[in-house]
C-alpha positions in Angstrom: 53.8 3.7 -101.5 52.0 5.5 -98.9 53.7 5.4 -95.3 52.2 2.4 -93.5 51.9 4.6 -89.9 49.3 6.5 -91.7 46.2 5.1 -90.2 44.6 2.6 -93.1 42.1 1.9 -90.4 40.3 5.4 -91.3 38.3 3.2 -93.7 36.9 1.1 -91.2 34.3 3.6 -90.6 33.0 4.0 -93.8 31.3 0.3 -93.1 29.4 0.9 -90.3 25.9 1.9 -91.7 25.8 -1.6 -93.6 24.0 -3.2 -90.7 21.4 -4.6 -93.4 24.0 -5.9 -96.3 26.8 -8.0 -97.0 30.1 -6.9 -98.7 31.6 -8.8 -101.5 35.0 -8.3 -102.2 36.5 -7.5 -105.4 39.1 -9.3 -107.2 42.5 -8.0 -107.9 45.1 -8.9 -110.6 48.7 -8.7 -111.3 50.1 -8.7 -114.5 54.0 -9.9 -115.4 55.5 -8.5 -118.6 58.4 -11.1 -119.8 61.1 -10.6 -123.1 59.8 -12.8 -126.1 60.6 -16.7 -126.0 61.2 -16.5 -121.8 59.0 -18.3 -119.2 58.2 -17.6 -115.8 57.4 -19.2 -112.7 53.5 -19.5 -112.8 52.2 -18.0 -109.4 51.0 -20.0 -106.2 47.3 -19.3 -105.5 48.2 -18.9 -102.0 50.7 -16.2 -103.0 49.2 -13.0 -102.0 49.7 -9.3 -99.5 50.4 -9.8 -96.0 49.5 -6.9 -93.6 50.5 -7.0 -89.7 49.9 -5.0 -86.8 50.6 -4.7 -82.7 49.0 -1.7 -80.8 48.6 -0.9 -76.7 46.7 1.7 -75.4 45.5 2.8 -72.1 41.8 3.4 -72.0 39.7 5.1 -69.4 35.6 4.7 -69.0 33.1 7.4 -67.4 29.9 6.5 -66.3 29.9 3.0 -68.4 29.4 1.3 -64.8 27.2 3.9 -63.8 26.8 7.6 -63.1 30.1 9.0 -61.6 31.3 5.6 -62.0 35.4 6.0 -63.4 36.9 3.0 -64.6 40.7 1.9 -66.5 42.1 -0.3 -68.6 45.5 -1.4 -70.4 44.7 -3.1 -73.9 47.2 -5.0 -76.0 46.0 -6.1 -79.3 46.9 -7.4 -83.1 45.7 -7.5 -86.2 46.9 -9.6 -89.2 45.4 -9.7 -92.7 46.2 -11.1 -95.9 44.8 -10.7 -99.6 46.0 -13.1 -102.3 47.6 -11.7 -105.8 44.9 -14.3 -107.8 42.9 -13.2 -110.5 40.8 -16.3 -110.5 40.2 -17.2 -106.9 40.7 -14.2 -104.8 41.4 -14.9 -101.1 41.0 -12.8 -97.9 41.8 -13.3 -94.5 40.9 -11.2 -91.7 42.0 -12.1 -87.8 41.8 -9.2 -85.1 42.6 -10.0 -81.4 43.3 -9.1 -78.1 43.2 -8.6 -73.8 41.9 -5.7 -71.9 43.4 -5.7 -68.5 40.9 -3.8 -66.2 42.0 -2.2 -63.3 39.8 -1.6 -59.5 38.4 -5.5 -59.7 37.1 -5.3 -63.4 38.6 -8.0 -64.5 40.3 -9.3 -67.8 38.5 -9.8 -71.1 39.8 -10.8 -74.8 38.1 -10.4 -78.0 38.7 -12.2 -81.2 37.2 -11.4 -85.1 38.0 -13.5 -87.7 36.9 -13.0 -91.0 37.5 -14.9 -94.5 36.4 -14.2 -97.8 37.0 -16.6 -101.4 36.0 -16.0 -104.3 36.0 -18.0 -108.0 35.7 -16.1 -111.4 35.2 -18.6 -114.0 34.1 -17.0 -117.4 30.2 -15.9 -117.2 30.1 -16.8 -113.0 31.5 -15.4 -109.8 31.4 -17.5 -106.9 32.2 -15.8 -103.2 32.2 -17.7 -99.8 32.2 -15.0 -96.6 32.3 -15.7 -92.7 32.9 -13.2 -90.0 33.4 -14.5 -86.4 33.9 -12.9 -83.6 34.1 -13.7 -79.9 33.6 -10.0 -77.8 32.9 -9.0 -74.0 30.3 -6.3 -74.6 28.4 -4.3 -77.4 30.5 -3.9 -80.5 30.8 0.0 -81.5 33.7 1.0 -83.4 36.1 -0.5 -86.0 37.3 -4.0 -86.6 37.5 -5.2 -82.8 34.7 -3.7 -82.0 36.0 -2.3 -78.6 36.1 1.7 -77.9 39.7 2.8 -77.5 41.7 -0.1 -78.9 42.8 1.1 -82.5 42.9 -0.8 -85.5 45.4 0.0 -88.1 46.7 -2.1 -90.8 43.8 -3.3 -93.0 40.0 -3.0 -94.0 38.4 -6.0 -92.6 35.8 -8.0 -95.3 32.7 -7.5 -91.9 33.3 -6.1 -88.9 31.5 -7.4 -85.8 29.9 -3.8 -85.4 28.0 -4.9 -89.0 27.1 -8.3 -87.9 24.6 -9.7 -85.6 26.6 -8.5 -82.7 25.6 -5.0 -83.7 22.8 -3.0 -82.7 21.5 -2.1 -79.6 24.0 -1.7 -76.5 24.4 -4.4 -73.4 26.7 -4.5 -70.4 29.8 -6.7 -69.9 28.8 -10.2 -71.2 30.4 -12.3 -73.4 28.9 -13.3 -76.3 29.7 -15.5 -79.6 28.2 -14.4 -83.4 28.8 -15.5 -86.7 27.4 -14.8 -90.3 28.4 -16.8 -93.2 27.2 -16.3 -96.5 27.7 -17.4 -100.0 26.5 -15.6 -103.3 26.4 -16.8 -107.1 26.5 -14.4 -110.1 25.6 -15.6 -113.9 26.9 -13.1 -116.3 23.8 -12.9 -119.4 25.0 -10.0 -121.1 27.5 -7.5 -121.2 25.4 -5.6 -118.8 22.9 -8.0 -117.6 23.5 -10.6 -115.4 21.3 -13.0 -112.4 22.4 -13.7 -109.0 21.3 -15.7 -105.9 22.6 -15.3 -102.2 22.1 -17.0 -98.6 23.1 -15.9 -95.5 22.9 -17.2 -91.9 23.9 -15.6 -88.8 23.7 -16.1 -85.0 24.0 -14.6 -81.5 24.9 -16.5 -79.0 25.5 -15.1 -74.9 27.2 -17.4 -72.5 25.7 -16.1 -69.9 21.9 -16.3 -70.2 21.2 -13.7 -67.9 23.2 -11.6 -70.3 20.8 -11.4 -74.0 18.3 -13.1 -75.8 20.0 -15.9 -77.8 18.8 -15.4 -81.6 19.3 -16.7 -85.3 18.6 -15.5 -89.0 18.6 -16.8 -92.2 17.9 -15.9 -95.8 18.0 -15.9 -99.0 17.4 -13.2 -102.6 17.1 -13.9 -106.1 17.9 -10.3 -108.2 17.6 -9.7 -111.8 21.0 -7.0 -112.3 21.4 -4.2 -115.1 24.4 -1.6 -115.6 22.6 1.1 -117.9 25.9 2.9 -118.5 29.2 3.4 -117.4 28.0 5.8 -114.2 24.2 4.3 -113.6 23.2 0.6 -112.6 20.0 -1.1 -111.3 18.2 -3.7 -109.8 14.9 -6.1 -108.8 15.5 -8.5 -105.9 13.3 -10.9 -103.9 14.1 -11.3 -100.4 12.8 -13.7 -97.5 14.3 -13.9 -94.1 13.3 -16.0 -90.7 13.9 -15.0 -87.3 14.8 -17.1 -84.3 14.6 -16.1 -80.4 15.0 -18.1 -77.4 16.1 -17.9 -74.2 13.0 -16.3 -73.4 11.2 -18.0 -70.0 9.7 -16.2 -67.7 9.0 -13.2 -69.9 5.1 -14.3 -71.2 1.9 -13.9 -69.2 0.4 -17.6 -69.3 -0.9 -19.0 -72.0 2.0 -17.6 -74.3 4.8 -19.3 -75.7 7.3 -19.6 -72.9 10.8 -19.9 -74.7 11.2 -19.3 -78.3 9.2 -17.4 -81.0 10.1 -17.4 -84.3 8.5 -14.4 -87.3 9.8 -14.0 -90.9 9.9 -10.9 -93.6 9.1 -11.2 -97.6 10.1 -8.8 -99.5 11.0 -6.9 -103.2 12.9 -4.5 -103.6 14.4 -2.4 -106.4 17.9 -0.8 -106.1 19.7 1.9 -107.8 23.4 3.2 -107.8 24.7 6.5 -109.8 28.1 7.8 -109.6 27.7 11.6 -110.3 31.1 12.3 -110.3 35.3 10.4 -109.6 34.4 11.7 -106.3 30.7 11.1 -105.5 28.2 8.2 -105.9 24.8 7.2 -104.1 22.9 4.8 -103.5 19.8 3.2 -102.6 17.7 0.3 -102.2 13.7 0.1 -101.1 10.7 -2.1 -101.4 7.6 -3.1 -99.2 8.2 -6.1 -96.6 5.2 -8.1 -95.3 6.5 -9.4 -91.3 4.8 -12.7 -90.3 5.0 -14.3 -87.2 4.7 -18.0 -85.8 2.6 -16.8 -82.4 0.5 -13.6 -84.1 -0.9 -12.9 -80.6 3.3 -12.0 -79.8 4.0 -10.3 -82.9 1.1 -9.5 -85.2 1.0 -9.5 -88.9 2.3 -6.0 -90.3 3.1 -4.8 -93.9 6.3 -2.7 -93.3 9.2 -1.1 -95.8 12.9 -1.6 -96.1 15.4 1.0 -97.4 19.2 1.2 -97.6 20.4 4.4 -98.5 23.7 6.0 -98.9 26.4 8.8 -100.0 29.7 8.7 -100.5 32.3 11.1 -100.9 36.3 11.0 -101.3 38.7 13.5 -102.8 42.6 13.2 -102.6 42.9 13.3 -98.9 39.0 13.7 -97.5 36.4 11.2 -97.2 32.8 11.4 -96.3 30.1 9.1 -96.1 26.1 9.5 -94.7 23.9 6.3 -94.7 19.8 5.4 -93.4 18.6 1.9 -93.3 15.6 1.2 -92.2 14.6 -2.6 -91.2 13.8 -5.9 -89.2 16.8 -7.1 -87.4 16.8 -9.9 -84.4 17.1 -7.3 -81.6 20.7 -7.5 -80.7 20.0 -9.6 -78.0 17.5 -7.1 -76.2 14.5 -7.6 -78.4 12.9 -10.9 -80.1 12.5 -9.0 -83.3 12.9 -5.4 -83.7 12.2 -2.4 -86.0 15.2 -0.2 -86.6 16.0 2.9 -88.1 19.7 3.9 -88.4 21.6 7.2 -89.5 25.2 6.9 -89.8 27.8 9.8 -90.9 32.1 9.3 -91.4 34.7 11.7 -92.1 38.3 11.3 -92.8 41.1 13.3 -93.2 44.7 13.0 -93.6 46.5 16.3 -93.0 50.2 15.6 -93.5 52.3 11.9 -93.6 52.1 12.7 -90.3 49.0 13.8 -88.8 45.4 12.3 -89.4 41.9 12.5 -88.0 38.6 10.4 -88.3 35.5 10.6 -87.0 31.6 8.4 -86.7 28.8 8.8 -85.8 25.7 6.2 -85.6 22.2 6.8 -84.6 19.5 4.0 -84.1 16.1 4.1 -83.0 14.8 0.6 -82.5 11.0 -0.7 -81.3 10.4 -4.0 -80.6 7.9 -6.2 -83.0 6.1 -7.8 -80.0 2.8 -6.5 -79.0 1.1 -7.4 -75.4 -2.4 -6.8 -74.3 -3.3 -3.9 -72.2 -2.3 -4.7 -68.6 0.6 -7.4 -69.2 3.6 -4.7 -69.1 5.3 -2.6 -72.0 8.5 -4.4 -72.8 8.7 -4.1 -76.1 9.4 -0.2 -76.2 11.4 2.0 -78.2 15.2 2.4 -77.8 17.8 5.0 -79.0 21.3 4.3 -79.1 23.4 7.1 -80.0 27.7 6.7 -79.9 30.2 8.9 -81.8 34.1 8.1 -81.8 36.9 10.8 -82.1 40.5 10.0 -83.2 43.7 12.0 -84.1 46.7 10.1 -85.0 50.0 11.1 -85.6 53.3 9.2 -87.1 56.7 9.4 -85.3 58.3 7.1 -87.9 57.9 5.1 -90.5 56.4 2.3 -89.0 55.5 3.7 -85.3 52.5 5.9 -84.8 50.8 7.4 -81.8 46.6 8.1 -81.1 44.3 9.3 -79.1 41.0 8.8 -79.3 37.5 9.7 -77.4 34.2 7.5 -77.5 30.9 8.7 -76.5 27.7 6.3 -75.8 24.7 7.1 -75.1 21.2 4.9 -74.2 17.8 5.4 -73.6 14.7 3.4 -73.3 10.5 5.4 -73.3 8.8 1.9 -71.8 10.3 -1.0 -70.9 13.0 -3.5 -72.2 13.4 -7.1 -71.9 17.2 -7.1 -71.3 18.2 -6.6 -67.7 22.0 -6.6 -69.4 20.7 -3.3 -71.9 22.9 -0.3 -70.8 20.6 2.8 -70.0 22.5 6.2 -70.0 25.5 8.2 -71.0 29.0 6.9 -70.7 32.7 8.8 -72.0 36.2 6.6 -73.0 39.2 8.1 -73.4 42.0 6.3 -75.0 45.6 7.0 -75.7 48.3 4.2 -77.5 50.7 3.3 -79.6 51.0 1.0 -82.6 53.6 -0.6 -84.7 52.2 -1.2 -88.5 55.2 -2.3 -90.3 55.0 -2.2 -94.5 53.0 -4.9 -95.9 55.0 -7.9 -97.3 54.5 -10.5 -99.5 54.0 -13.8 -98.5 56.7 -15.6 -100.3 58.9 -13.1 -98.5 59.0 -14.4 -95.4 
């Protein structure tokens, strides 16, 4: 077994270009070989592989509160997971947690992500259940928690926040609630060809209204699925998708709606996945999208495209990954409705059982869907968000490892934005901790 203070959490990064898409676990099984005319105890379905972790680090923030601006923190966090051994409804259970202590009158902040997955194989059908939570003080960047310079080792989680609706473009101190659930149902035709339905719903909620645009999203696809071979598989999917803003008084010229606009996208698509080699595969996903609004004077009818594209590549003790998605999203809280393009590139690399290194980097460039008359103001500009993160880690034991880690984020708005809470400029976090990742156990072990 691989030594557990080898950061796991490496993998986290390879998730964050799917801002568009939800994962859907797959099922593992275990299999008990027993001497002829012997029995065995039939396994609980709550039996299953319990992962644990504590981790404190001391982070330091330049320019996040504005230029010059230097800023610290002391972070304590956890993270707890746990995958069930069943083959025929396979569990898991995500919960990520923790306070940042701020120092010079910041304050203290906590952050919570829970995430749960089940699934049910039953002959020609698969069944899977998914909801992420999470409960964050600011912008979500960077692995499971979301927050630059806490680390997260221990576990892949089913959805970060950084994927969810929290994601996207970057706001100030605020705290703010978001959730996606989703469900998805699979009906095996062939040996190849099967039919499959899913719904999603998500929403973003700030406490503070001054803080972001309160929105919701849900929808629904109907694909038609084919694996052509062993290394090629495609598909034809139907989407739709409504969007829900509010929050918004006092941003219309009169005779506009005041507090709430709501637009929706239509869509088909057709996807296709290749693995060239054990080590590389690609993929990708496109189709036209027709974007329809409930006031067309706020955001006019348009006939747009959406594309999910990716490459992945991982060999013994490297892995790389590049991704572009391009697509409606409900602003992050900035925007009611928004255009984004994303580019996102990972790389690990474990160097010895005792040193490893990861890096990310995400680039969005997002435009808002509402159009205004000549005159009224330009708040629905264009934004780019750009943030990288940095981290070397290196094991003193077998359970105890040490990291360090450097964030970069960086903002920038051409017009005008609706968000007084949307961070505009460049901003450096350094981070340094410890973590204790004992050996995962199972759970009738305890």
């Amino acid at each position: 077994m691989k030594k557990t203070w080898i950061p796991i959490s490496l993998a986290l990064f390879a998730l964050s270009g799917h801002l568009f898409a939800q994962a859907t676990p797959t099922a593992t099984s275990v299999q008990t070989q027993t001497p002829a005319g012997t029995t065995t105890p039939r396994l609980s379905w709550v039996d299953g592989t319990v992962h644990y972790a504590l981790s404190g680090s001391e982070v330091v923030q330049y320019g996040y509160y504005g230029d010059g601006n230097v800023t610290s923190s002391t972070a304590l966090s956890g993270v707890v997971g746990y995958s069930s051994l069943s083959v025929v409804h396979p569990t898991s259970l995500l919960f990520a947690g923790g306070v940042v202590i701020g120092q010079g009158g910041q304050g203290t902040s906590t952050y919570q992500n829970l995430a749960i997955s089940q699934s049910l194989i039953k002959k020609l059908w698969v069944f899977n259940v998914t909801d992420s939570f999470s409960f964050l003080p600011s912008s979500p960047v960077t692995g499971v928690a979301g927050v630059p310079g806490i680390n997260d080792p221990g576990i892949t989680p089913i959805d970060g926040p950084s994927q969810g609706p929290a994601g996207g473009i970057l706001t100030f101190s605020g705290n703010r609630l978001s959730n996606m659930l989703s469900g998805t149902a699979e009906r095996r035709l062939t040996g190849r060809t099967s039919v499959s339905g899913s719904g999603s719903w998500s929403v973003l909620h700030f406490f503070d209204k001054n803080a972001g645009l309160d929105t919701s999203m849900t929808s629904g696809q109907v694909a038609l699925n084919h694996q052509i071979n062993a290394r090629n598989s495609a598909s034809l999917s139907a989407v739709y998708s409504t969007f829900n803003t509010t929050n918004l008084f006092g941003l219309f010229p009169p005779g506009f709606p005041s507090n709430e606009v709501t637009y929706q996208t239509k869509g088909i698509n057709v996807s296709y996945s290749r693995r060239w080699t054990r080590s590389l595969s690609t993929d990708v996903s496109a189709g036209p999208m027709w974007i329809q609004s409930s006031a067309a004077p706020l955001i006019p009818n348009q006939l747009n495209f959406y594309m999910n594209a990716g490459l992945g590549y991982s060999r013994r003790l490297t892995s790389y990954g590049l991704r572009y998605t391009h697509g409606v999203n409900g602003g992050s809280g900035v925007q009611p409705g928004a255009l984004s393009d994303t580019v996102s590139g990972t790389v690990g690399r474990t160097f010895s059982e005792r040193w490893a290194a990861s890096a990310s980097m995400v680039y969005t460039r997002t435009s808002g869907l509402l159009a205004f008359p000549t005159g009224l103001g330009t708040v629905n500009g264009v934004t780019n968000t750009e943030y990288g993160t940095l981290q070397v880690t290196r094991g003193f034991t077998r359970t105890l490892s040490g990291y360090a880690s450097y964030t970069a984020q960086n903002q920038s708005f051409d017009q005008g934005s609706l968000a007084p809470n949307a961070f505009n400029g460049l901003s450096h976090i350094f981070a340094i901790g410890v973590s204790w990742t004992p050996q995962s156990t199972r759970l009738g072990e305890f």
